[in-house]
C-alpha positions as CSV (number, residue, x, y, z in Angstrom):
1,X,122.3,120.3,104.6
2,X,125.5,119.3,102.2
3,X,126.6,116.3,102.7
4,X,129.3,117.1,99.8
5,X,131.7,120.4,100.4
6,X,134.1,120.4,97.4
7,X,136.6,123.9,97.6
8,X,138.9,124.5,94.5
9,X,139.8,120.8,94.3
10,X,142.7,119.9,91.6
11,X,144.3,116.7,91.1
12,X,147.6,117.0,89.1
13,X,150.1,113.9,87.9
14,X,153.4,113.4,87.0
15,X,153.8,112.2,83.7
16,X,157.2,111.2,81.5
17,X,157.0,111.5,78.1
18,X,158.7,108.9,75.7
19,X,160.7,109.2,72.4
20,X,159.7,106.7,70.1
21,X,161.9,103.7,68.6
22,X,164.1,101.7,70.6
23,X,167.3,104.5,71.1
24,X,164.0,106.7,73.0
25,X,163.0,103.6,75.4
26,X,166.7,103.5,76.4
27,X,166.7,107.1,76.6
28,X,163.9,107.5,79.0
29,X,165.2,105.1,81.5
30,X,167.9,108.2,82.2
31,X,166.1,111.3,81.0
32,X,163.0,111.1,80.7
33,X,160.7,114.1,79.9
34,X,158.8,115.1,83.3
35,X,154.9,116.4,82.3
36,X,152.8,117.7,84.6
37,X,149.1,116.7,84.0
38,X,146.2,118.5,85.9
39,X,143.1,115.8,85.5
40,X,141.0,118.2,88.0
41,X,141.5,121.9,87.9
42,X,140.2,124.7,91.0
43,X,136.7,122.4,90.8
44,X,134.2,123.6,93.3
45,X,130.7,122.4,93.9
46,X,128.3,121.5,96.9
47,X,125.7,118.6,96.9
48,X,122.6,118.7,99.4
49,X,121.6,115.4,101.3
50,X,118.8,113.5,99.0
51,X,120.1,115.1,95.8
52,X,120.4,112.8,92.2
53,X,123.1,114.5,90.3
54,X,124.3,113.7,87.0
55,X,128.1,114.4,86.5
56,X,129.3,114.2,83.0
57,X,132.1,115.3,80.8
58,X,134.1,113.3,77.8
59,X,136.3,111.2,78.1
60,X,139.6,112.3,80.3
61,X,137.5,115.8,81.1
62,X,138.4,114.4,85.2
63,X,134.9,112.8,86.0
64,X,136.8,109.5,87.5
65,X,139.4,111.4,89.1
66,X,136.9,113.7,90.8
67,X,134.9,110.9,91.8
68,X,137.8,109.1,93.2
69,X,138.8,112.0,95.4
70,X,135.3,111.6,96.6
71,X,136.0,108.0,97.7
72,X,138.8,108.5,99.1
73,X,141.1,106.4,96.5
74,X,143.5,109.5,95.6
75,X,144.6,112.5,97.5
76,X,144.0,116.0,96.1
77,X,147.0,118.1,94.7
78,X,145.2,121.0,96.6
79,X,141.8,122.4,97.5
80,X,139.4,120.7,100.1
81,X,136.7,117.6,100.0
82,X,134.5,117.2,102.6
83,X,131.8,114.2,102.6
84,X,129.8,113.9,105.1
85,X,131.9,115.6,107.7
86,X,135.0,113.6,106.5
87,X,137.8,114.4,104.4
88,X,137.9,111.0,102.4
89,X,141.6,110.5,101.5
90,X,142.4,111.0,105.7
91,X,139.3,108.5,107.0
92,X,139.3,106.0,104.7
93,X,137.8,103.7,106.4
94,X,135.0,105.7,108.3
95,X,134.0,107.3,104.7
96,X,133.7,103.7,103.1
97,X,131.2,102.7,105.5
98,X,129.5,105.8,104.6
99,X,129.1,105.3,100.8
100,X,128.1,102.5,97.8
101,X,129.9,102.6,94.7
102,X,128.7,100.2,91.6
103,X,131.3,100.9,88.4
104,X,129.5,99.5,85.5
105,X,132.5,96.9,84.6
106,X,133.7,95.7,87.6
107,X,131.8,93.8,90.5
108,X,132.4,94.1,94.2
109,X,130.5,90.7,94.7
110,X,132.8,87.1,95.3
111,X,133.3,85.6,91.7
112,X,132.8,81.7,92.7
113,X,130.3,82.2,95.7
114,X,126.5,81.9,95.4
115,X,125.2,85.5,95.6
116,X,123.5,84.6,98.9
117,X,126.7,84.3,100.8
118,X,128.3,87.0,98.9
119,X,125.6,88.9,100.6
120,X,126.8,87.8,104.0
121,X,130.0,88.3,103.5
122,X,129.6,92.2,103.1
123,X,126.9,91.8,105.9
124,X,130.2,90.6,108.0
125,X,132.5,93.5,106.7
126,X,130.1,96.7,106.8
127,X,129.1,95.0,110.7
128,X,124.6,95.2,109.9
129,X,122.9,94.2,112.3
130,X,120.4,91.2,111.7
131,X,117.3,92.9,111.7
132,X,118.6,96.1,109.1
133,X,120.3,93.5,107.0
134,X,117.0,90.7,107.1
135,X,114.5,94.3,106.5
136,X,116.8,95.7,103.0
137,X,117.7,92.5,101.6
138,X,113.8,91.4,101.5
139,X,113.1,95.1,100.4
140,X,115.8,94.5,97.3
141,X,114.7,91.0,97.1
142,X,110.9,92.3,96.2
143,X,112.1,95.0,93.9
144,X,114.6,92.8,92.2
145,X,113.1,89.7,92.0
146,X,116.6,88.0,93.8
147,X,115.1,84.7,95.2
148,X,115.9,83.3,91.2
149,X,119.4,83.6,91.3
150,X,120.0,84.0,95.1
151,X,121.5,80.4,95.2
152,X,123.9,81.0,91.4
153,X,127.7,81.8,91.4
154,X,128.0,85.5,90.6
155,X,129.7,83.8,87.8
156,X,127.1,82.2,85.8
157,X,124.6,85.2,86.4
158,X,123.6,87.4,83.8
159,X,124.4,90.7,83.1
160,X,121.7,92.4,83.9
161,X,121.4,90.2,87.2
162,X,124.8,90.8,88.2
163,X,124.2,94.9,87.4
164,X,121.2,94.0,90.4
165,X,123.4,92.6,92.8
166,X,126.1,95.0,93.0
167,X,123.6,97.4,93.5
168,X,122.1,95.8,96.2
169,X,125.9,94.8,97.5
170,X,126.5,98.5,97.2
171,X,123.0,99.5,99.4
172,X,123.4,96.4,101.9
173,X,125.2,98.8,104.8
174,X,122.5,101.8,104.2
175,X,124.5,104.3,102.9
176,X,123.8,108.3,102.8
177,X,126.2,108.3,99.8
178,X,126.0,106.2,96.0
179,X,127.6,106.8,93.7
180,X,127.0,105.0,90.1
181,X,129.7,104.5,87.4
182,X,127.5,103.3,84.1
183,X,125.3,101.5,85.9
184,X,123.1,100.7,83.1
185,X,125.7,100.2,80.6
186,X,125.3,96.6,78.3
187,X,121.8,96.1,79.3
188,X,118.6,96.1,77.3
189,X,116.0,98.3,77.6
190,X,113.8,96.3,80.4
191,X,116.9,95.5,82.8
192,X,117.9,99.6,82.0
193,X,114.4,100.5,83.3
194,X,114.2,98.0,86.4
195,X,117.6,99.5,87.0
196,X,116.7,103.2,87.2
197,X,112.9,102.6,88.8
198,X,114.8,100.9,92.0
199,X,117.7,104.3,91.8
200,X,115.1,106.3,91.8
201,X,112.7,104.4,94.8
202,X,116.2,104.4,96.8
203,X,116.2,108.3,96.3
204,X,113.0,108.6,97.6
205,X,112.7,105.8,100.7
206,X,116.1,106.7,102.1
207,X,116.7,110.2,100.6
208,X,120.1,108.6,99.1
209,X,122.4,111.1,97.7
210,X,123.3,109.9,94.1
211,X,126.1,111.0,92.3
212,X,126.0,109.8,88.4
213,X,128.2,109.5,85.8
214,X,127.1,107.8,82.2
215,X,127.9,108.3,79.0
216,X,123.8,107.3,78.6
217,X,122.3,110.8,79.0
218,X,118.8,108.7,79.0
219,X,119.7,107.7,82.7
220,X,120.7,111.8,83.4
221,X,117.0,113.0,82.1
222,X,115.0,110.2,84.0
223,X,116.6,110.3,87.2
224,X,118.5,113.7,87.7
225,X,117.0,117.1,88.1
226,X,120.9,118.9,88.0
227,X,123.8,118.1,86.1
228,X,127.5,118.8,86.6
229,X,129.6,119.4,83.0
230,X,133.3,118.4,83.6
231,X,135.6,119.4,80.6
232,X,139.5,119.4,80.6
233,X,139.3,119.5,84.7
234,X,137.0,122.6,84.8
235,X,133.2,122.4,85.8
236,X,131.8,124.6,82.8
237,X,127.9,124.3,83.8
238,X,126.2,123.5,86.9
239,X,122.5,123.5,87.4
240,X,119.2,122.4,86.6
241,X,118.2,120.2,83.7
242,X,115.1,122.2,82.6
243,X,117.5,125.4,82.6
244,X,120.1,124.1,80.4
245,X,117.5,122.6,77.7
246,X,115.5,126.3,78.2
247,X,118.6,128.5,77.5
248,X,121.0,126.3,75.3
249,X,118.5,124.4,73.6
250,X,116.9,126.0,70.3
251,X,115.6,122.8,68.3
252,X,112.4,121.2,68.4
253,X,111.4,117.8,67.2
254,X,108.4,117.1,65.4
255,X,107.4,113.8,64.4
256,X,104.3,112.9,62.5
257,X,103.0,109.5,61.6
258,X,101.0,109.3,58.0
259,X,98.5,106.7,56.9
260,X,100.0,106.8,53.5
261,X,104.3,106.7,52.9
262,X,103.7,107.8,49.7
263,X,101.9,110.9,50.3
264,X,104.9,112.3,51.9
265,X,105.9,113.6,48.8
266,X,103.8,115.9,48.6
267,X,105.2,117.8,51.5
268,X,107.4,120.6,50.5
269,X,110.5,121.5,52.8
270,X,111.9,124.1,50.8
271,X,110.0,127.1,52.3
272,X,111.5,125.2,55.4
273,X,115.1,124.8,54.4
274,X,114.8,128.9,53.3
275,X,114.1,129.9,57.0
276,X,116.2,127.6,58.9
277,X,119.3,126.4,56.7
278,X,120.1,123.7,59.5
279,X,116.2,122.3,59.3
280,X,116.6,118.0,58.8
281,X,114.1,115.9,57.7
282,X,114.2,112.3,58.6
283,X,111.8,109.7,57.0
284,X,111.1,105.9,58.5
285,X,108.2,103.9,56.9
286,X,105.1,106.3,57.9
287,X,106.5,108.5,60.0
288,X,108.1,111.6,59.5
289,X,110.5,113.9,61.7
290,X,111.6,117.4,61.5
291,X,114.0,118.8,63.4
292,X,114.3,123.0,63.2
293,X,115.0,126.0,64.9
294,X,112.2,127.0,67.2
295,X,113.6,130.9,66.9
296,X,113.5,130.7,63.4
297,X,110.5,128.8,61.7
298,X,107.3,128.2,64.2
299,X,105.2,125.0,64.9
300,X,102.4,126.1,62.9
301,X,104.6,126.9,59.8
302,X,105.4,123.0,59.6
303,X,102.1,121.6,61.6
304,X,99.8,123.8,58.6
305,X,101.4,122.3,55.9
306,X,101.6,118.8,57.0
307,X,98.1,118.9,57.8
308,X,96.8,120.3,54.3
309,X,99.2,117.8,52.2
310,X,98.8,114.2,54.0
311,X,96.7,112.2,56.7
312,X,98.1,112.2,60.0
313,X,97.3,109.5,62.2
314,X,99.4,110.3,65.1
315,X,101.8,113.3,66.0
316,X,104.6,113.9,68.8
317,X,106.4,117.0,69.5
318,X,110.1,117.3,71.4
319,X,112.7,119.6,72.8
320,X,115.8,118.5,71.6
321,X,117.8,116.1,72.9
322,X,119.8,117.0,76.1
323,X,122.5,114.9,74.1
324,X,122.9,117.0,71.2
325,X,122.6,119.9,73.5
326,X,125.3,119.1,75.3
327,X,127.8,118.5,72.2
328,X,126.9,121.9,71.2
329,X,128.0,123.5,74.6
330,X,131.2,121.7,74.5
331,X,131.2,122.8,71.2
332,X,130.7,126.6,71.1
333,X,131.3,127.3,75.4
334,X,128.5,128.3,77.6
């Protein structure tokens, strides 16, 4: 079942272009220079109910505008959105109740109250009944740990606690529908991991539908199995993660930790370099990494010689990075 129908959805705006200096300011208050910008151009995709999808794109590629058509915030220029058998921008209110949004930067939670009655408050609003609301704030309090900071003003709370909250702000009413702006952005690497452990159990326990968009590609491997590529208003890939690293992604990581630093000396890259001009070698204390062209030099090739030249104590091989994969296809095209 999809509980997201998007049909060649574009978002266009009016623009006026300025002169410069203070003669163009004056200028453009009587003849100003109309643009017309299209953020989101004939996009269409459909998401199934329970899916984790990662949508991503550069800056200004139309990932916010997209995801604001979702919410309801803007109106398409044309196409069709359907969520949950709604058109969003026409049942504002009825689609609310059916989503959670958490945007990295901004909270949804009352600055000065305790978090506790911040809680109520949105208990009040989305209309829970006692016994849903009592059963998924213990749930969040468990996986959270709230009862520490249930009593602070969102104000004085960490980052990392108040990332927690709006999550669980955003979850209070049940949703079918979440979607996460950053979610993870600012926080260190425990608070990161809490963070996508409890995504992830919502997925599963509720069979949430969440819709992702981070500039953290870390949170896209762990938690997504699809990904959506948004670039100047166009999707240019859509499909599975494990597809996209099989077909676009050629290099291999190799990483091997030596007893000795300075017997990586004796290692010998050349033959290396001659096969794959791009190989890198990159060297930290005792370890060393390669990174090559599977199609062009082999592991063996580099494992053999490693071996014969140096101890090895440890040894860890990669695919590439999904990050540097996806540079490359906005790079070179799909």
């Amino acid at each position: 079942m999809n509980i997201i129908e998007v049909k060649n959805l574009s978002k266009k705006f009016v623009i006026y272009e300025k002169e410069s200096g203070l003669k163009g300011v004056f200028k453009s208050f009587f003849n100003a220079k109309k643009m017309i910008k299209t953020a989101v151009d004939d996009v269409s995709f459909t998401v199934k109910q329970g899916e984790m999808i990662g949508y991503i794109g550069p800056n200004g590629a139309g990932k916010s505008t997209t995801i604001k058509m979702l919410t309801g915030i803007l109106t398409p220029s044309s196409g069709e959105v359907i969520v949950d058998g709604l058109v969003p921008y026409q049942k504002r209110t009825q689609n609310a109740k059916k989503i959670g949004v958490v945007f990295g930067q901004r909270t949804q939670l009352w600055w000065d109250l305790p978090l506790g009655e911040s809680f109520t408050v949105l208990k009040e609003i989305y209309q829970i009944p006692d016994d849903q609301y009592e059963e998924r704030l213990t749930y969040f309090k468990e996986i959270f740990g709230l009862e520490s900071f249930m009593k602070q003003p969102v104000r004085q709370l960490s980052l990392g606690q108040r990332m927690k909250a709006d999550i669980v702000a955003s979850m209070l009413h049940n949703p079918k529908l979440l979607f996460l702006d950053e979610p993870t952005i600012g926080l260190d690497v425990i608070a990161k991991e809490n963070i996508r452990k409890t995504i992830k159990d919502l997925n599963q326990k509720y069979q949430t539908t969440v819709i992702l968009t981070t500039h953290d590609l870390s949170d896209i491997e762990l938690l997504c199995d699809r990904i959506l590529l948004i670039d100047q208003g166009k999707i240019i890939y859509d499909g599975n993660i494990g597809l996209i690293k099989e077909k676009y992604g050629s290099k291999k990581i190799i990483s091997f930790e030596v007893k000795s630093k300075d017997e990586l000396k004796q290692i010998d890259t050349a033959l290396f370099i001659k096969k794959d001009p791009d190989f890198q070698t990159k060297i930290e204390e005792h370890k060393i990494t390669f990174i090559f062209n599977k199609q062009k030099l082999a592991i063996k090739d580099i494992t053999n010689q490693v071996f014969s030249k140096v101890e090895v104590l440890d040894i860890n091989i990669s695919d590439d990075l999904l990050e540097n994969i996806i540079k490359e296809i906005y790079k070179h095209g799909v």
